[in-house]
C-alpha positions in Angstrom: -3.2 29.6 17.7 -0.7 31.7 15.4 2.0 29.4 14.4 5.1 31.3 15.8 9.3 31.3 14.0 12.1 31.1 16.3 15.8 30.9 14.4 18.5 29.8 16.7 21.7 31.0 16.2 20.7 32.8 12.8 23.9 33.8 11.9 24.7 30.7 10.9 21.0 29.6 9.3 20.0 26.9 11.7 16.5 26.8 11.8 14.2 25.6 14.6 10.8 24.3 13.1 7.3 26.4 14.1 5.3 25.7 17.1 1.7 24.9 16.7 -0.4 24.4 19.3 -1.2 20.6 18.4 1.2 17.8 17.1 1.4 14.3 16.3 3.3 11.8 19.4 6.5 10.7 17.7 5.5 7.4 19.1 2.1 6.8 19.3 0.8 8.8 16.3 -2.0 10.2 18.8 -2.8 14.1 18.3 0.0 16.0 21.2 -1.0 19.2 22.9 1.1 21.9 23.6 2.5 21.4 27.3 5.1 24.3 27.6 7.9 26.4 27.0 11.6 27.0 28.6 14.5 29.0 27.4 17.3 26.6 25.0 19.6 27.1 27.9 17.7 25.0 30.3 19.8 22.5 32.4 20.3 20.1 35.0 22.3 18.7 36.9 19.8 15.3 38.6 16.8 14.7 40.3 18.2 16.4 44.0 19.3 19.7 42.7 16.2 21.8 40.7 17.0 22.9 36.7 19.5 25.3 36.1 18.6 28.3 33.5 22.2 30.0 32.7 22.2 33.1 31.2 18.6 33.6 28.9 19.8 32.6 25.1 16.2 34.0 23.8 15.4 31.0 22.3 12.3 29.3 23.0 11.9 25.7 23.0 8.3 24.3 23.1 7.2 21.1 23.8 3.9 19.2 23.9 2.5 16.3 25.5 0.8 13.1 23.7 -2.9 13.1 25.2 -2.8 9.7 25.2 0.4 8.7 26.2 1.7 11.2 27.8 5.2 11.3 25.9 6.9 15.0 26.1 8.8 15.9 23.3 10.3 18.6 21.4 10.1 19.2 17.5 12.5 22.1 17.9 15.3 20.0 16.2 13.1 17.7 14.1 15.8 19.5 11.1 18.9 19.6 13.0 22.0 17.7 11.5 24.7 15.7 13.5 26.5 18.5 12.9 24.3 20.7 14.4 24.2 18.6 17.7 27.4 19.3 18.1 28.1 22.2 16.8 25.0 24.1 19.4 24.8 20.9 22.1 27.2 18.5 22.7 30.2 20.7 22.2 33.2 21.6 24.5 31.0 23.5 26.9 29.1 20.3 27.1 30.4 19.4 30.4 29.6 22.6 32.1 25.7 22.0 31.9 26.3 18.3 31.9 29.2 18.0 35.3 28.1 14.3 36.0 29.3 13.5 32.4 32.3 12.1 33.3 34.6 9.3 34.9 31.9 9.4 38.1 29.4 8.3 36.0 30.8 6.1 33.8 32.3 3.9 36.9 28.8 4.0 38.7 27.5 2.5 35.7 30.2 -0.4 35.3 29.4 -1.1 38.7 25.6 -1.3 38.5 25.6 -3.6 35.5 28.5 -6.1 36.8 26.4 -6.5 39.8 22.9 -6.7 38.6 23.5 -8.1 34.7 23.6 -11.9 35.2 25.8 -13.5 32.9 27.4 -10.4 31.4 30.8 -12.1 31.0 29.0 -14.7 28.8 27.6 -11.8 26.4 28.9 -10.1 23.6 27.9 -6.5 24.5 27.5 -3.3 22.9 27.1 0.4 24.7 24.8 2.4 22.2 25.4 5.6 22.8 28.6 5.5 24.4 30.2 8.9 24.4 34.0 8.9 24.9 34.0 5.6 26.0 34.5 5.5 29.6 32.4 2.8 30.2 33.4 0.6 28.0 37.2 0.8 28.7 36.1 -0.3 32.1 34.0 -3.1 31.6 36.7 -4.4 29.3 38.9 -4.0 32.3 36.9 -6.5 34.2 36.7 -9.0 30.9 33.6 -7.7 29.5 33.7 -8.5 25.9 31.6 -5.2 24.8 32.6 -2.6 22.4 30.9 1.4 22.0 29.2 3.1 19.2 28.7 6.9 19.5 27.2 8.7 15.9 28.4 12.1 18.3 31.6 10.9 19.5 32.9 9.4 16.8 33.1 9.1 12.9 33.0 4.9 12.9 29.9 3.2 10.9 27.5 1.7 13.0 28.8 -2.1 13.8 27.4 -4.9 11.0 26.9 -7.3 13.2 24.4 -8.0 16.1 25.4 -8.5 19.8 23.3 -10.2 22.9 23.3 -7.0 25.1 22.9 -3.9 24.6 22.9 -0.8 27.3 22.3 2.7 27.3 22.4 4.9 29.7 21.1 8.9 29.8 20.8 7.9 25.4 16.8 7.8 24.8 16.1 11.3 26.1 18.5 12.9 23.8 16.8 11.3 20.1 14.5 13.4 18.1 13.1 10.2 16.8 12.3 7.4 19.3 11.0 4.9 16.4 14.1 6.0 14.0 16.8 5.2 17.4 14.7 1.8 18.6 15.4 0.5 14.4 18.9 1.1 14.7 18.9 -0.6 18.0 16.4 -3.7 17.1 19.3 -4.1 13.4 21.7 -4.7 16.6 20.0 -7.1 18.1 19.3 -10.6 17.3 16.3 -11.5 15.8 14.3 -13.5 18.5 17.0 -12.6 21.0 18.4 -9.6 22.9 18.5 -7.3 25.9 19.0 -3.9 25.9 19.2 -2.4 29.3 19.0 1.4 29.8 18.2 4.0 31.7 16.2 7.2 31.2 13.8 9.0 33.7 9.8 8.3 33.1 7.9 11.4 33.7 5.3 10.0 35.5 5.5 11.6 38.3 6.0 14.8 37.6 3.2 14.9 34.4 1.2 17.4 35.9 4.0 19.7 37.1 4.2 21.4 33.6 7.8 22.6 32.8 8.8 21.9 36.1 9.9 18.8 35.4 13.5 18.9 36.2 14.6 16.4 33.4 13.3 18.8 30.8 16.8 20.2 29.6 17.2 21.3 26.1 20.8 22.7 26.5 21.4 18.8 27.7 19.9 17.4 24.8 16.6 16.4 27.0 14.1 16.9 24.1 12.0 13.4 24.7 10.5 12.8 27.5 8.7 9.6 28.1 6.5 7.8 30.6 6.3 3.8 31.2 3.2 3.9 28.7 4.9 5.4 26.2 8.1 3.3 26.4 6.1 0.3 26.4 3.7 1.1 23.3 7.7 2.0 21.7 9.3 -1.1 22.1 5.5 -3.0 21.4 6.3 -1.9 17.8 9.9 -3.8 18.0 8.2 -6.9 19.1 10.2 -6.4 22.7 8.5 -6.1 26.1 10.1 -4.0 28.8 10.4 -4.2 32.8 10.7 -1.0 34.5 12.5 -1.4 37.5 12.9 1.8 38.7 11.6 5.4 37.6 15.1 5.0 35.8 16.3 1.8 35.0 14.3 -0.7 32.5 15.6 -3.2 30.6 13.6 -4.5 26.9 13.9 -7.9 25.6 12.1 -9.8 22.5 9.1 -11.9 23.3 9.6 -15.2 21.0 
């Protein structure tokens, strides 16, 4: 297949690497077919209400499926800066193709981890990925001692020191580089010990519903898409085994 060159926003020379019609699984190293193409402006809103395409940017992101395990992924913005995420994703129009990023969220999340988190009061915690910090103001609220790091939200180093548990919520999907996000996250961990709790979608069920598959979102940052095999071969590598407990929900720790 011709390699093809898309150039988003060219104006302002950010480039989007070319599509070929194989590529290498950013987790499993395992040769990735292409799967698919939507427009950059692709959202969603959740699983109950079907993607959204606003008006047609003309940019065409491409993505392509491991063959062997079944990770989706992008390599549209394998180049990008963290300026660039937030010059062209997560900036003040954000929340329009994002609405459930807000206090909603954040307290639906407090509630789910004070409930089903044994022990959290007894951990020192740390919300990777923590956006603006909702959540964290209100587990401190209920005594949680937990503090956020956000490289999107926020111009703070990441911490030097490790913490017991870990969570993030709706952060996996939006990395470019699974292995490169899981070693920042293992350095903030102990080295035998650890949860990290999170939540992202699997795409098991909908793998052979091509671009249907209403989590695949570019203009929400959605540009890795994995399914339980995937996410377990991932943390493998770290040493960590994971429990899915829902389609959503898992939670890693380190096998001693």
């Amino acid at each position: 297949m011709q390699n093809l060159h898309f150039v988003l926003f060219a104006e302002n020379n950010v480039k989007i690497k070319n599509v070929a019609s194989e590529s290498t699984c950013k987790i499993c190293k395992s040769t990735a077919s292409l799967f698919g193409v939507t427009d950059f402006n692709t959202s969603c809103y959740g699983q109950n209400v079907h993607r959204y395409n606003y008006p047609l940017s003309g940019y065409a992101i491409y993505y392509h499926k491991c063959n062997s395990c079944d990770l989706i992924f992008t390599n549209a913005f394998d180049d990008w800066s963290d300026g660039d995420y937030q010059q062209y994703i997560y900036n003040d129009e954000y929340i329009k193709y994002d609405p459930n990023f807000n206090e909603s969220r954040s307290k639906k999340n407090a509630q789910l981890l004070l409930t089903n988190i044994k022990g959290l009061s007894g951990f020192k915690m740390l919300d990777f990925g923590c956006g603006d910090g909702q959540l964290v103001n209100k587990l401190k609220a209920k005594g949680i001692n937990v503090r956020g790091w956000d490289p999107f939200h926020n111009d703070e180093p990441m911490p030097a020191t490790t913490f017991d548990f870990i969570s993030s919520f709706e952060v996996m999907e939006h990395t470019p580089d699974p292995i490169k996000t899981m070693s920042l996250i293992d350095e903030l961990m102990p080295e035998k010990t650890g949860k990290y709790f999170f939540s992202t979608t699997v795409n098991d069920a909908h793998i052979d519903k091509l671009m249907n598959n209403w989590y695949i979102a570019p203009r929400n940052g959605h540009i890795t898409i994995y399914s339980k095999k995937s996410l377990d071969i991932l943390f493998e590598k770290f040493g960590m085994k994971v429990i899915h407990f829902s389609e959503s929900y898992h939670i890693a720790y380190k096998v001693v």
